[in-house]
N, C-alpha and C positions, 0 to 999 in steps of 0.2 A: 757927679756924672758930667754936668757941665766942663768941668776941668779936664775930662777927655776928651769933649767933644763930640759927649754923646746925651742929647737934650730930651727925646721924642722917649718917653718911659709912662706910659699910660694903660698899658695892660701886662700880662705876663707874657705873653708873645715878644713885649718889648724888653724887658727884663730877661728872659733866656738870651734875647742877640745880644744884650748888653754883655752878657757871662761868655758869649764869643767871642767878641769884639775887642774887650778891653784887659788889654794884659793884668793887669793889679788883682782882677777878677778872674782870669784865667790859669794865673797865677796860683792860687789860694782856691782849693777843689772843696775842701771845707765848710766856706762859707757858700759855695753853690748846693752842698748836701744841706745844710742847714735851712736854705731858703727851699729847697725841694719838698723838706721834709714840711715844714711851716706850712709850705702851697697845696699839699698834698691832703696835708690833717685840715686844713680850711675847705676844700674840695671832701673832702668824705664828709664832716660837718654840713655842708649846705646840702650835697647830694645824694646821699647816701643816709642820711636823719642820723648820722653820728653825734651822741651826746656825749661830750667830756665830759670825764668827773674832775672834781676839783685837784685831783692830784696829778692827771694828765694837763690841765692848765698851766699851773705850778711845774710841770718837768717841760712843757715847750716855751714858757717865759727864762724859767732860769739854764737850759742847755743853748736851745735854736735863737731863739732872739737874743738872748743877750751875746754870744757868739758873733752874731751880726752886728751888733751893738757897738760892742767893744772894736770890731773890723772897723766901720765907719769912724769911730772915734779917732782912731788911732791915721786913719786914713782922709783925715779932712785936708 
């Protein structure tokens, strides 16, 4: 993020203007569906008393985050 010029990344507020901001992420709609869906499932989790089962774990590790993953890697 740094390398665009964009440092201040401390809540999800900051994170969405990032997905504004920076073309590479603006770019690649994908990976913002990705981190929505990830931000989304963590939010009904804390608020909402959503229990994952092991196999919804297992499908937001190996689709949404590694998705992400693999972005960042390829994008360092």
């Amino acid at each position: 993020m740094a390398k665009h010029r964009y440092t201040n990344v401390s809540n999800y507020g900051d994170v969405d203007v990032a997905f504004n901001r920076i073309d590479i992420l603006k770019r690649n709609p994908p990976i913002y569906d990705a981190y929505r869906n990830l931000k989304d499932e963590s939010w009904a989790a804390r608020y909402n008393m959503w229990v994952p089962r092991p196999p919804d774990v297992v499908d937001l590790r190996d689709n949404e985050l590694q998705r992400i993953r693999d972005f960042v890697r390829a994008n360092l």
